[in-house]
C-alpha positions in Angstrom: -19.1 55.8 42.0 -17.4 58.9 41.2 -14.9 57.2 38.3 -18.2 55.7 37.0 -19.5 59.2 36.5 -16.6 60.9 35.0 -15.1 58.4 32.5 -18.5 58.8 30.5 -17.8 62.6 30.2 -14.1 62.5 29.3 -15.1 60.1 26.2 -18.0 62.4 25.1 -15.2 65.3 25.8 -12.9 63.4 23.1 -15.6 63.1 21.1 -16.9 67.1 20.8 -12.8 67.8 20.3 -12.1 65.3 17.2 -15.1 66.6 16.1 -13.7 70.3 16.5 -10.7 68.6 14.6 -12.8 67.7 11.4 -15.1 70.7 11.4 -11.6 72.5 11.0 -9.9 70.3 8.2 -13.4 70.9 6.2 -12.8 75.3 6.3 -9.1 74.3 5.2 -10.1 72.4 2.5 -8.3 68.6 3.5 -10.0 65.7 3.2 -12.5 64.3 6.4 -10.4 62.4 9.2 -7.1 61.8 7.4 -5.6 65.7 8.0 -4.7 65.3 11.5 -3.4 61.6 11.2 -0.2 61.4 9.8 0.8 57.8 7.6 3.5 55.8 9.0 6.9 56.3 7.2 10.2 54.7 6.9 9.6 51.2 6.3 11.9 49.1 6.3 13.4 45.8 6.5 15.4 43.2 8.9 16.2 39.6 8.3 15.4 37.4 10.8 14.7 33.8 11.1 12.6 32.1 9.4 11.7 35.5 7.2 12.2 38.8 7.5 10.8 41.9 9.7 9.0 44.7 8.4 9.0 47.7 10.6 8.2 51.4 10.4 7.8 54.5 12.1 4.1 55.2 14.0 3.8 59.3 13.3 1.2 59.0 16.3 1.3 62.6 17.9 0.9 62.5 21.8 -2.3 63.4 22.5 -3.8 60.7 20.5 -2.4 57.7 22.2 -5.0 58.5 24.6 -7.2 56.0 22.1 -6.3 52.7 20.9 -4.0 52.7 17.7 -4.0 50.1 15.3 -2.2 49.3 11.9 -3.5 47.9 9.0 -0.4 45.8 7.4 -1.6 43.9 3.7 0.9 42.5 1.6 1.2 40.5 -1.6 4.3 38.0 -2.2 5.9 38.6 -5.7 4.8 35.7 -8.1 1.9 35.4 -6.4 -2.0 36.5 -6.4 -2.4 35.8 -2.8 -3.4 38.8 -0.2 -2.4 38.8 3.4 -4.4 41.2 5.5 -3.4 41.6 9.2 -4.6 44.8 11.9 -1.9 44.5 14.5 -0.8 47.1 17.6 3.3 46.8 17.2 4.6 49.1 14.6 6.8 45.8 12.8 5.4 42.2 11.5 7.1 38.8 10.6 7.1 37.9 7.1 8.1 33.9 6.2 8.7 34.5 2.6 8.6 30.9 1.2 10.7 31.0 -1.2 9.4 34.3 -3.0 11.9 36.5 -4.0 10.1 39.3 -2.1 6.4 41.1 -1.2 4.7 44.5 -1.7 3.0 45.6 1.3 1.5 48.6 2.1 0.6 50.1 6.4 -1.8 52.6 7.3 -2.8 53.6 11.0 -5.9 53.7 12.3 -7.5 56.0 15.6 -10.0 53.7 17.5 -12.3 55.3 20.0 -10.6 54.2 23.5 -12.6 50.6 24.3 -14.0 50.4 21.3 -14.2 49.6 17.6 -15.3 52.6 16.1 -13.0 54.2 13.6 -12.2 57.6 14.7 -9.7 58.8 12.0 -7.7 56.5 9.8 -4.2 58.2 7.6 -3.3 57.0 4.2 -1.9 54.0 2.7 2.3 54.1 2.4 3.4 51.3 0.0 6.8 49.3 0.2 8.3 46.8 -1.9 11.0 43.9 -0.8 13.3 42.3 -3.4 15.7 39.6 -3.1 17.2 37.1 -5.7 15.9 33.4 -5.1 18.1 30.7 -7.1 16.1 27.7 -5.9 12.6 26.8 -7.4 10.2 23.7 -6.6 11.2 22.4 -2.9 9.2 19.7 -1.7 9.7 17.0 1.0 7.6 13.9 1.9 8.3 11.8 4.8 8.0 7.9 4.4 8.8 4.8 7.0 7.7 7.6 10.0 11.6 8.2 10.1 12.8 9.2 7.0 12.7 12.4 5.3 13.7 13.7 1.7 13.7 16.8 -0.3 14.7 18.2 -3.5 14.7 21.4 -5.5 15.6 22.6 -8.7 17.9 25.6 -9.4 17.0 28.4 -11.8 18.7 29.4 -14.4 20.1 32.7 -13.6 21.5 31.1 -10.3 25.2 32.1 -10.0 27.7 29.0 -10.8 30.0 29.5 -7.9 27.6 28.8 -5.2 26.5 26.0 -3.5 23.6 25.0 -1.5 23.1 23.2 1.7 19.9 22.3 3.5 19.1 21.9 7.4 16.1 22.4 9.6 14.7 22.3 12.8 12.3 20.8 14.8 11.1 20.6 18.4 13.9 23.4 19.5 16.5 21.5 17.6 18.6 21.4 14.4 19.7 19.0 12.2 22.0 19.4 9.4 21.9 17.4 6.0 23.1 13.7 6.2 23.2 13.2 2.4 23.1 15.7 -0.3 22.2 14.5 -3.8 23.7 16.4 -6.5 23.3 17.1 -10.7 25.2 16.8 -13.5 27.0 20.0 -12.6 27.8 18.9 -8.6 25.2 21.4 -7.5 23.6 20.0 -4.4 20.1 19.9 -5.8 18.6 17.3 -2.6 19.3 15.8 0.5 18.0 12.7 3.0 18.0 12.4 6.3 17.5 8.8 8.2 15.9 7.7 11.4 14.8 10.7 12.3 11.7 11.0 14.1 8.8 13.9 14.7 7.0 15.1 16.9 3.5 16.6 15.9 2.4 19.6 16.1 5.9 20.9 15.8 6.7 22.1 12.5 9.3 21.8 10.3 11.5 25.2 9.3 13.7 24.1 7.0 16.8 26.5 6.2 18.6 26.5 2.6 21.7 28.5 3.1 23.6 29.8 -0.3 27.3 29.5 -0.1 29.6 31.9 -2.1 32.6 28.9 -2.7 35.1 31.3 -4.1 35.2 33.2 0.1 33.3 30.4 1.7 30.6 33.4 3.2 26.7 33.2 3.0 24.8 35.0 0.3 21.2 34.2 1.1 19.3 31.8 3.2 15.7 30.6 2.2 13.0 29.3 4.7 10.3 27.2 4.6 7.9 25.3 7.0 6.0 22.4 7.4 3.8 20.6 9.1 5.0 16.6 9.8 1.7 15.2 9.0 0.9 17.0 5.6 3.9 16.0 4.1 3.7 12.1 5.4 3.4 9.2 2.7 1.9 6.7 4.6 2.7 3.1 4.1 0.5 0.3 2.6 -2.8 -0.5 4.5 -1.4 -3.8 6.6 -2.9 -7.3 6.4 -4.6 -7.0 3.7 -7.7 -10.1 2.9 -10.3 -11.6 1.5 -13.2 -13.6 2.9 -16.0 -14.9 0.6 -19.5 -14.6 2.1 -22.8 -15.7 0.7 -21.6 -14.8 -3.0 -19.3 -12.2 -1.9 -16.2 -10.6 -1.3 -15.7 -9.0 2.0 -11.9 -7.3 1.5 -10.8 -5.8 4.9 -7.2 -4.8 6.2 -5.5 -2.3 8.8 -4.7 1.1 8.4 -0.6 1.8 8.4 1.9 3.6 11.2 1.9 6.9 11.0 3.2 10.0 12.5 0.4 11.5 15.1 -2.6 10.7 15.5 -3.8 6.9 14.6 -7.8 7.1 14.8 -9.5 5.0 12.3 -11.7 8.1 11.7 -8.0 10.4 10.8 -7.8 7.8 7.1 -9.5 7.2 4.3 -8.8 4.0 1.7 -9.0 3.5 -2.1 -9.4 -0.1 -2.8 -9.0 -1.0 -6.5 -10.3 -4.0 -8.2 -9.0 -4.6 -11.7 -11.0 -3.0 -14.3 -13.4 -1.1 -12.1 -12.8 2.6 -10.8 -11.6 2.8 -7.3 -13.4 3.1 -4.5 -12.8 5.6 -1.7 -14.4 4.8 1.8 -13.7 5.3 5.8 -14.0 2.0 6.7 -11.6 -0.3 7.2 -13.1 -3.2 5.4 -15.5 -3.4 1.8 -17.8 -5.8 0.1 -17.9 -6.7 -3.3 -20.6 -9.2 -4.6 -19.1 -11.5 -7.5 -21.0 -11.1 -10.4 -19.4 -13.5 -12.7 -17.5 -16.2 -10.0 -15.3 -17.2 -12.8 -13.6 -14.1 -13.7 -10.0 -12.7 -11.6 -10.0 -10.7 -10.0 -7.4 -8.7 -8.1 -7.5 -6.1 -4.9 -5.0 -3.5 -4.1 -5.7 -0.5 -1.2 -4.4 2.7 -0.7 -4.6 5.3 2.5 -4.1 8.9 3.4 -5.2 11.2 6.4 -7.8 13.7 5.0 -10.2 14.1 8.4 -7.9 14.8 11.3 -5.0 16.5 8.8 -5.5 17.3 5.6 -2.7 15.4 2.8 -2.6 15.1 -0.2 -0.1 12.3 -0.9 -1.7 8.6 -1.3 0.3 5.8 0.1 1.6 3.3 -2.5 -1.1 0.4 -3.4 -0.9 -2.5 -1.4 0.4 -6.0 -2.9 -2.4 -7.6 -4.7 -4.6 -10.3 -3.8 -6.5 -12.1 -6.3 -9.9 -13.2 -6.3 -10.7 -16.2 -8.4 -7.0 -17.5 -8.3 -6.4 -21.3 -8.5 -7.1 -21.4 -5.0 -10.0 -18.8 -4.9 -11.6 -21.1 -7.6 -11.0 -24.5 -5.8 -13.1 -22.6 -3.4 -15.9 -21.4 -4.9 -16.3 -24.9 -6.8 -15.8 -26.8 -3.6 -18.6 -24.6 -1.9 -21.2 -26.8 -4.1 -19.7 -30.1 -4.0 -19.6 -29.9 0.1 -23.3 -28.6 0.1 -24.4 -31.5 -1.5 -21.6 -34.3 -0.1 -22.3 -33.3 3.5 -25.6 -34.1 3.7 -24.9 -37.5 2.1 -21.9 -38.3 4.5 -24.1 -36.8 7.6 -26.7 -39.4 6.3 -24.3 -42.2 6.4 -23.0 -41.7 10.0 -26.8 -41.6 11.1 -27.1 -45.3 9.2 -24.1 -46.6 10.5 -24.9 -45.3 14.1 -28.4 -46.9 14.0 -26.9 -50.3 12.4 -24.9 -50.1 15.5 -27.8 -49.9 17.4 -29.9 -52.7 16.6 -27.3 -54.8 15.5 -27.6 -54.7 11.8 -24.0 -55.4 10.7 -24.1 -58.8 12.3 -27.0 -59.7 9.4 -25.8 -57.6 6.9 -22.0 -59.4 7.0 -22.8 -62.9 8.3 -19.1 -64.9 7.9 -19.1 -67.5 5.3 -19.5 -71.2 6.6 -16.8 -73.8 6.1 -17.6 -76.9 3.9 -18.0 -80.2 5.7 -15.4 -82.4 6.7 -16.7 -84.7 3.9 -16.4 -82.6 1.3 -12.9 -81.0 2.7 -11.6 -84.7 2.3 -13.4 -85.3 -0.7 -11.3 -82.6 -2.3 -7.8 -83.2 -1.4 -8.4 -87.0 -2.4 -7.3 -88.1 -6.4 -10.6 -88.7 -7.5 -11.5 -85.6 -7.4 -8.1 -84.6 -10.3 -9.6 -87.5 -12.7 -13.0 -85.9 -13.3 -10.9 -83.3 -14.6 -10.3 -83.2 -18.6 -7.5 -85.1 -20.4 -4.7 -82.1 -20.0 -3.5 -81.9 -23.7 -0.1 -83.2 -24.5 2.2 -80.1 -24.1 3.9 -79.4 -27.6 7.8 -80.3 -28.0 9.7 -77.0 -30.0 10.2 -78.1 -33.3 8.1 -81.4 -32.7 5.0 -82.6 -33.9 2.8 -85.0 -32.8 1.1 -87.4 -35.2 -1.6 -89.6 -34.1 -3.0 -92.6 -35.3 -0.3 -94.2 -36.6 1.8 -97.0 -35.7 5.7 -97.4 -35.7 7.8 -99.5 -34.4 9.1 -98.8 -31.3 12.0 -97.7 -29.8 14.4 -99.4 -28.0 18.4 -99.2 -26.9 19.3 -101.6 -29.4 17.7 -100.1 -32.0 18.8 -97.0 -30.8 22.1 -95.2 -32.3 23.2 -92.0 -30.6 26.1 -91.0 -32.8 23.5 -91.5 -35.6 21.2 -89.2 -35.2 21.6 -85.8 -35.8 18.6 -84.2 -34.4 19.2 -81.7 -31.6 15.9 -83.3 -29.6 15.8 -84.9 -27.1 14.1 -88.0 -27.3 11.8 -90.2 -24.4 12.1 -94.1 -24.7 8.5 -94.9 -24.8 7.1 -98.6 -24.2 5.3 -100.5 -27.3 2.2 -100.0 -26.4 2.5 -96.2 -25.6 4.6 -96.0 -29.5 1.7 -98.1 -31.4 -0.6 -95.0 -32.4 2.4 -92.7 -32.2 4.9 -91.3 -34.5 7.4 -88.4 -34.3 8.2 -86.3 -37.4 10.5 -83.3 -37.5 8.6 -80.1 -38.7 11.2 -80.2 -41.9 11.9 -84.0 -42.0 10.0 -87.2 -41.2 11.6 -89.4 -38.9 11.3 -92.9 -39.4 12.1 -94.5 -36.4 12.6 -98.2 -37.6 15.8 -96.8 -40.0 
């Protein structure tokens, strides 16, 4: 009860004598609540990994520090518009630089009532300004296939020709040093890639860019600079990749890629790209078109980022495309009619045939075919059933001609002369009475057979 009752008092006792303090810097003339606070001084500088640490001296007399003391550090990297404003209690503060060749910052202190925020007394600003050569310009890095890791920079012009640059980081309390440097036209090392390596969100990457003097082999500068796995990830292709056509659309889905962290479907967002059209962005992991002219090609790519768990800025590649309307998109969509009308013609048919079954409706429908009587059978194989057939007429003989009609006399051996004839033919001996209406005449020459 008692420390209840005095600590009250002792902070309206502070109080009456600050106030004392400022009633006296007004009779001497110096300006209200900055007299009898004195600015920190000696600022200076220390490098320390990743950055460097600004420090200075506090100039706090003793029997302020019985209120809180606080510092008010801002500071603006060199080629940059960018403001950094931090109040902190230690009289020093890590600054990453980034690649900026240096900052201006400026500290002042500030007297808080003890348990409170109420400015009491606050000294001026003292400025400072940090310098240092940077020979390196435009680093980037992107990670692809979750295990591999790239970066490049350029050099600047006014970078010294003897040096040399090498590139390593660390991640996850560990470091790992370039496994392939790429290098220009002048054998600077301008890039390097690293291979199967793997990280571990949310564990940042620092990496280090040390500057190499070649002429002693010593270390002229080193340049930091940190990221975060996930924001500098190129994802992959979206994965199985389709199409499905559904009452006169297009329903494209697919899955979203590997990735490093997190893999909820709410973390991506998708592009998907039909040819001439603008792409589409969307959170789902699927997207209907409807087909407006079933005829025309068409063809589908998608592309993915994270943008809701992390923010990145880098689009995956576009997937392979698949076409719509392709040779065998088109059999499809012209088969779609054809089958709506054959189906119900063949479901038809099976209902016929399963009723014919039924009631036994084949057995009328495909009665066998009777076999003729044994009389007629007999009747048929017998000759008299060949001479009601027409006279065949008499085959011709090459070279031969038949004349009809007319009488010769006919031929027999001792009429008959081999050696004498000369025609190629072969000749038939024929009776008298099958020679008495005949004759035979060569197509050039009539031959008379009783010469």
């Amino acid at each position: 009860m008692a420390y209840c009752t005095i600590a009250p008092v002792v902070k309206m006792l502070n109080l009456i004598w600050y106030k004392m303090l400022i009633s006296v810097s007004l009779a001497s003339g110096e300006p209200t609540g900055t007299a009898p606070l004195m600015a920190p001084s000696d600022l200076r500088v220390s490098k320390h990994w990743p950055g460097v640490i600004l420090s200075w001296n506090s100039n706090v007399r003793e029997e302020m520090e019985m209120n809180d003391v606080k510092y008010v550090l801002t500071y603006t990297f060199l080629n940059s518009t960018k403001e950094v404003k931090e109040r902190c209690s230690e009289t020093e503060k890590k600054i990453s630089l980034n690649l900026y060749p240096g900052f201006v910052a400026k500290v002042k202190t500030q007297l808080l009532l003890s348990g409170t925020r109420n400015v009491i007394m606050e000294s001026n600003w003292t400025e400072f300004i940090y310098t240092t050569p940077v020979y390196i310009q435009n680093l980037s890095c992107v990670i692809y296939n979750i295990s591999n890791l790239n970066c490049t920079w350029d050099i600047k012009t006014e970078a010294p020709e003897d040096v040399q640059y090498f590139l390593s980081y660390r991640h996850n309390k560990r470091d790992y040093e370039c496994q392939l440097h790429y290098k220009n036209i002048n054998k600077k090392n301008t890039g390097c890639h690293f291979k199967e390596v793997y990280f571990i969100p949310p564990s940042k990457i620092k990496l280090n860019i040390s500057v190499k003097d070649l002429r002693n082999n010593l270390g002229t500068h080193t340049y930091y600079k940190a990221f975060i796995p996930q924001r500098i990830e190129k994802l992959n292709p979206p994965n199985n990749v389709s199409i499905a056509l559904e009452n006169g659309s297009i329903r494209i889905s697919w899955k979203h890629p590997p990735n490093i962290g997190s893999s909820k479907r709410s973390c991506f967002i998708y592009q998907v790209k039909i040819k001439d059209l603008k792409p589409t962005e969307t959170r789902e992991e699927e997207y209907v078109y409807p087909v407006h002219n079933p005829m025309k090609a068409y063809s589908v790519q998608v592309r993915a980022k994270k943008k809701i768990c992390i923010t990145n800025k880098l689009w995956s590649d576009w997937s392979e495309p698949v076409f719509i309307n392709d040779d065998n998109t088109m059999e499809t969509l012209l088969h779609i009619p054809v089958l709506a009308c054959v189906l119900p013609v063949i479901s038809f048919g099976i209902f016929l045939i399963f009723i014919c079954r039924r009631y036994i409706c084949f057995s009328v429908l495909f009665m066998a075919i009777p076999s003729p009587p044994v009389k007629i059978k007999t009747w048929l194989d017998s000759d008299e059933a060949h001479w009601q057939k027409e006279d065949d007429p008499v085959p011709k003989i090459p070279d031969m001609q038949i004349i009809r009609d007319v009488c010769v006399v006919p031929l027999t051996e001792k009429y008959f002369n081999p050696n004498e004839m000369e025609m190629p033919l072969k000749l038939e001996l024929a009776t008298w009475e099958d020679n008495c209406h005949k004759s035979i005449r060569n197509k050039d020459n009539l031959v008379n057979l009783d010469s």
